[in-house]
MMTF fields as JSON, N, C-alpha, C and O atoms, coordinates in Angstrom:
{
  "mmtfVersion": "1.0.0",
  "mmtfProducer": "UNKNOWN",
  "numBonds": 435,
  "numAtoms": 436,
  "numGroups": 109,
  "numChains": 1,
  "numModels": 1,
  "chainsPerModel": [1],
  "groupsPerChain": [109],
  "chainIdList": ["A"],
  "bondAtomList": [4, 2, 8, 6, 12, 10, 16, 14, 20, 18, 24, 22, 28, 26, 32, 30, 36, 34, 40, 38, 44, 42, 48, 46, 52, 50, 56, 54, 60, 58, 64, 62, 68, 66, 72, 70, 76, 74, 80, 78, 84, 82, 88, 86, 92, 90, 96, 94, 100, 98, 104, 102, 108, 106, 112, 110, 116, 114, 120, 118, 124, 122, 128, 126, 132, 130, 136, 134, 140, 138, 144, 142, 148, 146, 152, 150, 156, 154, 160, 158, 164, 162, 168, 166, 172, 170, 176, 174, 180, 178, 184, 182, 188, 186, 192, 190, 196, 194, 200, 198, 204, 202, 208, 206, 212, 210, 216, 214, 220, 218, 224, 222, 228, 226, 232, 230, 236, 234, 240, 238, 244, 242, 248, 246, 252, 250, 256, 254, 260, 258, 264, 262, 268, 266, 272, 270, 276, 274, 280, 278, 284, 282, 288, 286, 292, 290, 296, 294, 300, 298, 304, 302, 308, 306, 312, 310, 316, 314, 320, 318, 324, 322, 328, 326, 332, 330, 336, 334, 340, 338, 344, 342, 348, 346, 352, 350, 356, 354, 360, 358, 364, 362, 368, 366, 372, 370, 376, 374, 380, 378, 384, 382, 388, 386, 392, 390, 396, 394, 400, 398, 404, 402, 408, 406, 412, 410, 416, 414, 420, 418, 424, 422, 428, 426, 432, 430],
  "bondOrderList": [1, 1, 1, 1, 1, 1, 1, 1, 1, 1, 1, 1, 1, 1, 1, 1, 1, 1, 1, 1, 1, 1, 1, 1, 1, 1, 1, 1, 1, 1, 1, 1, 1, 1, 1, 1, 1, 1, 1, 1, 1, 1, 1, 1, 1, 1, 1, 1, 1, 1, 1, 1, 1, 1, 1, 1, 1, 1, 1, 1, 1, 1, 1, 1, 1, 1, 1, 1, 1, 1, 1, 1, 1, 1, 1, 1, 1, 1, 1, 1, 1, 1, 1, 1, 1, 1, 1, 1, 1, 1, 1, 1, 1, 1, 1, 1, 1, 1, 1, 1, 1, 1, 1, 1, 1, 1, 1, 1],
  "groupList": [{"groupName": "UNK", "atomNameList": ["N", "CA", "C", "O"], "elementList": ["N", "C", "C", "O"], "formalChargeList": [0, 0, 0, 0], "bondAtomList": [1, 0, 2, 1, 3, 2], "bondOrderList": [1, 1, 2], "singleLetterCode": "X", "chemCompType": "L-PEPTIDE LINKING"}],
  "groupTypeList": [0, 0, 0, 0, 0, 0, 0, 0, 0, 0, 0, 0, 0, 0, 0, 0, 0, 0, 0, 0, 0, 0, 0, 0, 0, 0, 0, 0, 0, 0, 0, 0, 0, 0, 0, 0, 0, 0, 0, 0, 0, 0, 0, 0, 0, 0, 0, 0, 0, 0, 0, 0, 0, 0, 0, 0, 0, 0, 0, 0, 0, 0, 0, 0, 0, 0, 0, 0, 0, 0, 0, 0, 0, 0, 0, 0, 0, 0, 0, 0, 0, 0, 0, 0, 0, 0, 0, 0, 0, 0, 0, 0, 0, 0, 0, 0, 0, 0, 0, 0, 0, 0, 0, 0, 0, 0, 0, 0, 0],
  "groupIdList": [1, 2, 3, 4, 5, 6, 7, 8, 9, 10, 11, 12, 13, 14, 15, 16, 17, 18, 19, 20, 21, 22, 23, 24, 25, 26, 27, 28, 29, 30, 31, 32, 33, 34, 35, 36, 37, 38, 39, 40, 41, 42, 43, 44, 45, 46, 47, 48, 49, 50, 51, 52, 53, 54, 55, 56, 57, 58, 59, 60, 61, 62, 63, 64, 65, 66, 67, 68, 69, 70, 71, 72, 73, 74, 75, 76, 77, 78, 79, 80, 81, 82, 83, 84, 85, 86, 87, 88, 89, 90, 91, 92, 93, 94, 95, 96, 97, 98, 99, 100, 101, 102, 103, 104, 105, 106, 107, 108, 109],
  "secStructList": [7, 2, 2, 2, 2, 2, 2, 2, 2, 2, 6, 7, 4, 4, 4, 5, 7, 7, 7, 7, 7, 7, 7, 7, 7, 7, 7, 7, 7, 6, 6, 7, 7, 4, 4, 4, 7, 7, 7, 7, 7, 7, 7, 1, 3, 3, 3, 3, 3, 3, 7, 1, 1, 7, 3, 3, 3, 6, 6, 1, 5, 5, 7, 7, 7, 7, 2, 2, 2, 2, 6, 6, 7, 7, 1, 1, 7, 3, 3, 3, 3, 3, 3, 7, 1, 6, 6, 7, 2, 2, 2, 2, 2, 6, 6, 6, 6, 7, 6, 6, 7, 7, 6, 6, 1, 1, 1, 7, 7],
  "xCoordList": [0.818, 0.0, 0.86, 0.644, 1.927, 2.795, 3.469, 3.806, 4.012, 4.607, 3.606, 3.784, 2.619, 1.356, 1.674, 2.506, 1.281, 1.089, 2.123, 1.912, 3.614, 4.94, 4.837, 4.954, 4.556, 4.522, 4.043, 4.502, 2.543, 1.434, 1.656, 1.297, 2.378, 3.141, 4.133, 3.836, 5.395, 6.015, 5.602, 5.917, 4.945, 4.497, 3.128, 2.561, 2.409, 1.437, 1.362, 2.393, 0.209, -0.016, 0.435, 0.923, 0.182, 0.325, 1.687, 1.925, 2.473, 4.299, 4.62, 5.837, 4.165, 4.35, 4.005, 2.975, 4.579, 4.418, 4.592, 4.902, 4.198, 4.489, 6.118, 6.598, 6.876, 8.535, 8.284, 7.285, 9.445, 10.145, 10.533, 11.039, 10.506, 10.913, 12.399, 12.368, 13.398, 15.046, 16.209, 16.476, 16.841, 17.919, 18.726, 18.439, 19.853, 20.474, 22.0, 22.052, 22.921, 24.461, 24.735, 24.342, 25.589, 26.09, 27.485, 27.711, 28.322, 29.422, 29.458, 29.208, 29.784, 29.743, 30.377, 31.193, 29.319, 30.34, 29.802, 28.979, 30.258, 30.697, 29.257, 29.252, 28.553, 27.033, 26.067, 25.046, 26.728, 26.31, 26.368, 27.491, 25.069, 25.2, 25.241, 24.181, 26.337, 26.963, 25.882, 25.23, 25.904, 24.74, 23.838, 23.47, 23.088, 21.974, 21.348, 20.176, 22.312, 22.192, 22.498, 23.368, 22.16, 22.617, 23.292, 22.52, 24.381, 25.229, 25.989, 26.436, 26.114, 26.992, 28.118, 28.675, 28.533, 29.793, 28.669, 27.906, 28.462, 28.501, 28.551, 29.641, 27.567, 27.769, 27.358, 26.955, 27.97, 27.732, 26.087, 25.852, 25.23, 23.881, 22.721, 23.164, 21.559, 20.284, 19.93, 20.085, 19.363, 18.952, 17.262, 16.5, 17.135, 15.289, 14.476, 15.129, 13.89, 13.159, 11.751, 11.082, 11.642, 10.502, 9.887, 10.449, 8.191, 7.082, 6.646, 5.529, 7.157, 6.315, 5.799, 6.026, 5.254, 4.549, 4.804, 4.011, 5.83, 6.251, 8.012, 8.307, 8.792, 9.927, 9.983, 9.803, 10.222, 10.155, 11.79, 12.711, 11.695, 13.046, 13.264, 12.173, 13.843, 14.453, 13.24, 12.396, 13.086, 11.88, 10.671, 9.776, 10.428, 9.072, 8.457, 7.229, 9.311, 9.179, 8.766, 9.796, 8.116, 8.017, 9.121, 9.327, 9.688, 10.387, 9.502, 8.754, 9.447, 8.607, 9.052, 9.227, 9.2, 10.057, 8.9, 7.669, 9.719, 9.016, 8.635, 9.332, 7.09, 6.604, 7.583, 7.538, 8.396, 9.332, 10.055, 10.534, 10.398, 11.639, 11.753, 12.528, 10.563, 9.869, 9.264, 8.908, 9.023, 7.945, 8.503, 7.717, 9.887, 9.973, 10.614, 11.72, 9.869, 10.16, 9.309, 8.295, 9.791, 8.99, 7.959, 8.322, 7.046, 5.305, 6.15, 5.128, 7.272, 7.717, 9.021, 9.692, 9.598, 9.882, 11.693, 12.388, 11.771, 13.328, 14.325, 13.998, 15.504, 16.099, 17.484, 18.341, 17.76, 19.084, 19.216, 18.515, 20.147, 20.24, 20.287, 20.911, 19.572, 19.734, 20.963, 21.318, 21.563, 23.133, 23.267, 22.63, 24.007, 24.258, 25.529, 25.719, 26.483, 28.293, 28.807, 28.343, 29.97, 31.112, 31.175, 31.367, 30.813, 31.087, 29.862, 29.977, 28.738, 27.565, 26.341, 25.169, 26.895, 25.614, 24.733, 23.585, 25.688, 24.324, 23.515, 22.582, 23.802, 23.08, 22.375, 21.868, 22.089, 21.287, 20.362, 19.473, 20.382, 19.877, 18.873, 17.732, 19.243, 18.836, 17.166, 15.979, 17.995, 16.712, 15.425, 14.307, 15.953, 14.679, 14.329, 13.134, 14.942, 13.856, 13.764, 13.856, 13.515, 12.506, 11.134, 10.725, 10.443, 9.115, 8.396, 7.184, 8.829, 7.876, 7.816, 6.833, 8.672, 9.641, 9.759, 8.884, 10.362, 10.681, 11.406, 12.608, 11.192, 11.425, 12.613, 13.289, 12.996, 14.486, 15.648, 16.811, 15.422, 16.204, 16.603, 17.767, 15.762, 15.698, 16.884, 17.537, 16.775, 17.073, 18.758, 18.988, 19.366, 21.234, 21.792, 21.611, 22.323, 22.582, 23.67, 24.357],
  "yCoordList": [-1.197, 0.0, 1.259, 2.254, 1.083, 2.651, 2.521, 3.647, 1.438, 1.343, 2.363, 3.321, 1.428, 2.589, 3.888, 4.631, 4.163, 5.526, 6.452, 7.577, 5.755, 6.403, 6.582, 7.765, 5.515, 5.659, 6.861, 7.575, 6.797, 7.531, 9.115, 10.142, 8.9, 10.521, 11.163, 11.782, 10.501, 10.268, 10.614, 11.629, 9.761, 10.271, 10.526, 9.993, 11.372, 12.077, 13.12, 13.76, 13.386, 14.601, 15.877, 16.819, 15.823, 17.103, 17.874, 19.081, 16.807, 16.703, 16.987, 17.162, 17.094, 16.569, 18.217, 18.871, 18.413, 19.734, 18.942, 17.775, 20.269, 19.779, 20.241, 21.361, 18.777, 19.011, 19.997, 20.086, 21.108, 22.5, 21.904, 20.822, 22.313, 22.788, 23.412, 24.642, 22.977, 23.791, 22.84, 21.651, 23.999, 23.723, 23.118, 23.228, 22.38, 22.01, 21.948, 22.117, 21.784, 22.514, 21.767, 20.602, 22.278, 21.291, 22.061, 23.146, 21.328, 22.118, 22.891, 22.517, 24.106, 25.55, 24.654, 23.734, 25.636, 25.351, 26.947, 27.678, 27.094, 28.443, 29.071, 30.302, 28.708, 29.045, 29.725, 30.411, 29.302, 29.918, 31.172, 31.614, 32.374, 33.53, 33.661, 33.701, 33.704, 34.221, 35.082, 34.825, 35.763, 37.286, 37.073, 37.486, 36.278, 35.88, 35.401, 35.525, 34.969, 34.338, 34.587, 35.457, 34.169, 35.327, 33.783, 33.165, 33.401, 32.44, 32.987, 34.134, 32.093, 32.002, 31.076, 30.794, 30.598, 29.432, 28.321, 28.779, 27.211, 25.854, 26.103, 26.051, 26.321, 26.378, 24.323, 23.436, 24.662, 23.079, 23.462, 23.646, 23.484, 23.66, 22.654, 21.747, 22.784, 22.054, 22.948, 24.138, 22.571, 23.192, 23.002, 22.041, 24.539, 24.501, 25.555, 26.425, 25.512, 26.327, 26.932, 26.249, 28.459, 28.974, 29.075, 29.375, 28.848, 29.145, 30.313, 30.516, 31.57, 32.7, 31.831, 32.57, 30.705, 30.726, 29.424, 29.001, 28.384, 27.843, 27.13, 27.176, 26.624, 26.265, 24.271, 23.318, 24.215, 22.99, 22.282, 22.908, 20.755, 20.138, 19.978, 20.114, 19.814, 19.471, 18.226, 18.555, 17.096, 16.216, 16.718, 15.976, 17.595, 18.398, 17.973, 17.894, 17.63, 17.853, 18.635, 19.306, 19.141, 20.574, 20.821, 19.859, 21.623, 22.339, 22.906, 23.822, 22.662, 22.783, 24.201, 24.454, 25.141, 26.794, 27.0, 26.975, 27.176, 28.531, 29.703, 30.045, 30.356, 31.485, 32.65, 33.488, 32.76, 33.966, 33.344, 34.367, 32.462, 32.711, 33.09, 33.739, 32.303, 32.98, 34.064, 34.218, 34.972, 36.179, 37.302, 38.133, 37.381, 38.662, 38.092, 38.527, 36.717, 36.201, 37.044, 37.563, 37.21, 37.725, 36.848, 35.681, 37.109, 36.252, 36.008, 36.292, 35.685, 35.058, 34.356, 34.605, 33.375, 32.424, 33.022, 33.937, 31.415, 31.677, 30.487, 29.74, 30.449, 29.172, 29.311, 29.941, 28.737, 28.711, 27.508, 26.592, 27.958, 26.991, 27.273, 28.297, 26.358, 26.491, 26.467, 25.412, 27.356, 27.032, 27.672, 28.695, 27.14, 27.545, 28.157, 29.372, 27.177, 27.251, 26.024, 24.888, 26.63, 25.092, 24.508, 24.823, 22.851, 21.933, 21.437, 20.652, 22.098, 21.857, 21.104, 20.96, 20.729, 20.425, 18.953, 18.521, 18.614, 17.252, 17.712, 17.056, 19.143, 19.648, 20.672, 21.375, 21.119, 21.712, 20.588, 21.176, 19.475, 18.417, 17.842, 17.52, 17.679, 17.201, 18.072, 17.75, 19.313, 20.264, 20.588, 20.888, 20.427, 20.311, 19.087, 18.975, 17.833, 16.54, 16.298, 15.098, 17.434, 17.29, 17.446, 18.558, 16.529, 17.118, 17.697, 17.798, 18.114, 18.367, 19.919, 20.554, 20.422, 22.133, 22.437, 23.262, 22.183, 22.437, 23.933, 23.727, 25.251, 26.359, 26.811, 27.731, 25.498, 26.033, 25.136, 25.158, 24.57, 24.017, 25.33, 25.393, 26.039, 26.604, 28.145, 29.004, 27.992, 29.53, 29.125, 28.048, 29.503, 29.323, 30.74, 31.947, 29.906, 30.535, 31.427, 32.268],
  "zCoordList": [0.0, 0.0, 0.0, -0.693, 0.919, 0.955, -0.069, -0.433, -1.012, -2.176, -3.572, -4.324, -3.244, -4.456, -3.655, -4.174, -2.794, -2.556, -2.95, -3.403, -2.694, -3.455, -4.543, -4.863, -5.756, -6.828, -7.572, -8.464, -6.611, -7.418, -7.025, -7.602, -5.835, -5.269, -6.982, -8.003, -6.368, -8.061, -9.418, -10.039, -9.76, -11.007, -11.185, -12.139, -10.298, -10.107, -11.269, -11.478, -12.096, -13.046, -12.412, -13.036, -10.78, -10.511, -10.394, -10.348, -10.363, -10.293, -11.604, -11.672, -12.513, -14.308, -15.289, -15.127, -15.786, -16.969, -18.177, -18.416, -19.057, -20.364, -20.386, -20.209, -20.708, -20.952, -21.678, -22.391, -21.536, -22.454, -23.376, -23.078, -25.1, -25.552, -25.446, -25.404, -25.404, -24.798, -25.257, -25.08, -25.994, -26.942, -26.099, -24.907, -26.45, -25.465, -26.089, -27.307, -25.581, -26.203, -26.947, -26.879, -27.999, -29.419, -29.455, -28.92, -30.151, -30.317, -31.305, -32.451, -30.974, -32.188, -33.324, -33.37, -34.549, -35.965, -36.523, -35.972, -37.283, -38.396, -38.585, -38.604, -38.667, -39.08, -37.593, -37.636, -36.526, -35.473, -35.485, -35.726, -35.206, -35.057, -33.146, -32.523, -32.57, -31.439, -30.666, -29.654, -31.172, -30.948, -30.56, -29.46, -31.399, -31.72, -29.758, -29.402, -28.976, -28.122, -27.119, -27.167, -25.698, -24.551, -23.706, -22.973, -23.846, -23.138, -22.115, -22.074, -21.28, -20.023, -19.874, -20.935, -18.931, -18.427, -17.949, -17.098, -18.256, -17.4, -15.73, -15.159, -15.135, -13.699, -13.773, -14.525, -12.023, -11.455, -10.664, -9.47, -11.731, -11.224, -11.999, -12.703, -11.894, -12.318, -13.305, -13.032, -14.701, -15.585, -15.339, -15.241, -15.299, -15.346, -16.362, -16.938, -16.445, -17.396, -16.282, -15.506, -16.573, -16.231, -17.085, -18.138, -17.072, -18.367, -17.93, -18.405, -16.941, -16.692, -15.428, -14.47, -14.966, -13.446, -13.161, -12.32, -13.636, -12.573, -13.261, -14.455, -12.329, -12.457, -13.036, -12.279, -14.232, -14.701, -15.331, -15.854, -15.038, -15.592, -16.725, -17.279, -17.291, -18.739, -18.989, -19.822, -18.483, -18.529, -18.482, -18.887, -18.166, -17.676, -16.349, -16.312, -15.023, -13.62, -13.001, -12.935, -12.472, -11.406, -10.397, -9.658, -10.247, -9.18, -7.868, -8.209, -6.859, -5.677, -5.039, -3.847, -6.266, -5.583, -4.381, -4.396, -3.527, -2.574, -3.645, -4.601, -3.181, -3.618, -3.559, -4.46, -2.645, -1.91, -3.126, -3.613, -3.832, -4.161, -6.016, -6.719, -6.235, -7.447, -7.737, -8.905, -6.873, -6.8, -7.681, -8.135, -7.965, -8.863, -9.879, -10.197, -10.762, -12.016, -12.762, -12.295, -14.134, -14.576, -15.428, -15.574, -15.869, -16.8, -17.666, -18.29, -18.642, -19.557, -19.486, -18.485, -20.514, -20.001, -20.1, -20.542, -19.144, -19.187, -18.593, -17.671, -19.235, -19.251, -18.651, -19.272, -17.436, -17.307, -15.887, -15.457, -15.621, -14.185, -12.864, -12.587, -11.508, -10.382, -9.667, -9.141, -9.592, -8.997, -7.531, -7.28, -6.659, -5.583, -5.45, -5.401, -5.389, -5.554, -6.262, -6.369, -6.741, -7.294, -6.176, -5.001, -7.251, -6.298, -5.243, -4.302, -5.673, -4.866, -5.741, -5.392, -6.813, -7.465, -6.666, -6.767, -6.046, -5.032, -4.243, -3.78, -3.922, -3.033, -3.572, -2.698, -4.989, -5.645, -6.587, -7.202, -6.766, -7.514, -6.101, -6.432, -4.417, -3.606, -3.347, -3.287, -3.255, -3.506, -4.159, -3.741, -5.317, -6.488, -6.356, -6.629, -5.982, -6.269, -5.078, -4.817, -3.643, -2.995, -3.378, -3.71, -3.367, -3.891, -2.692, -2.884, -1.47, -0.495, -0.764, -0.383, -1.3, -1.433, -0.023, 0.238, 0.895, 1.978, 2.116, 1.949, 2.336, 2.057, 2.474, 2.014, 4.14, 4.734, 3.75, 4.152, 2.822, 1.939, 0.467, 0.069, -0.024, -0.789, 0.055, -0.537, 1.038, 1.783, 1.805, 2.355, 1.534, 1.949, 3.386, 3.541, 3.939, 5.404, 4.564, 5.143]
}
């Protein structure tokens, strides 16, 4: 019985988005317009995508943000990653696949 109930926790609709749409890195060749694009460095973070109102995985997962921490996203979308510090990504990956969103997890002392 607590086995179903995990499961159905898991892969519950309500846990579930429609996966993004999101390019994902290729190695430059000649035809790339540079410009065209607003790139960064590779942090040791979680790649998520905002749709404007909520935080989703590359699979189309939900992210369990605290309200406080989403509140001055803006209504359109946007793609980059959850990073904390180098060298922390188990503990930025631990976070998001809490599904409870536990808010003192999201907060860094």
């Amino acid at each position: 019985m607590i086995l179903i109930l995990l499961f159905s926790l898991l892969f519950s609709p309500a846990l579930q988005a429609t996966k993004p749409e999101i390019q994902l890195a290729t190695k430059f060749h000649q035809d790339i317009i540079v410009s065209d694009y607003w790139i960064s460095e590779k942090l040791d973070g979680v790649r998520a995508y905002w749709d404007g109102q909520q935080l989703i995985s590359r699979q189309g997962n939900l992210f369990p943000a605290p309200t406080w921490f989403t509140a001055d996203f803006p209504n359109t979308p946007l793609d980059g990653e959850l990073w904390i510090a180098r060298q922390e990504f188990e503990t930025v990956s631990g976070i998001v696949r809490t599904k409870t969103g536990k808010e003192e997890r999201w907060q860094r002392n």
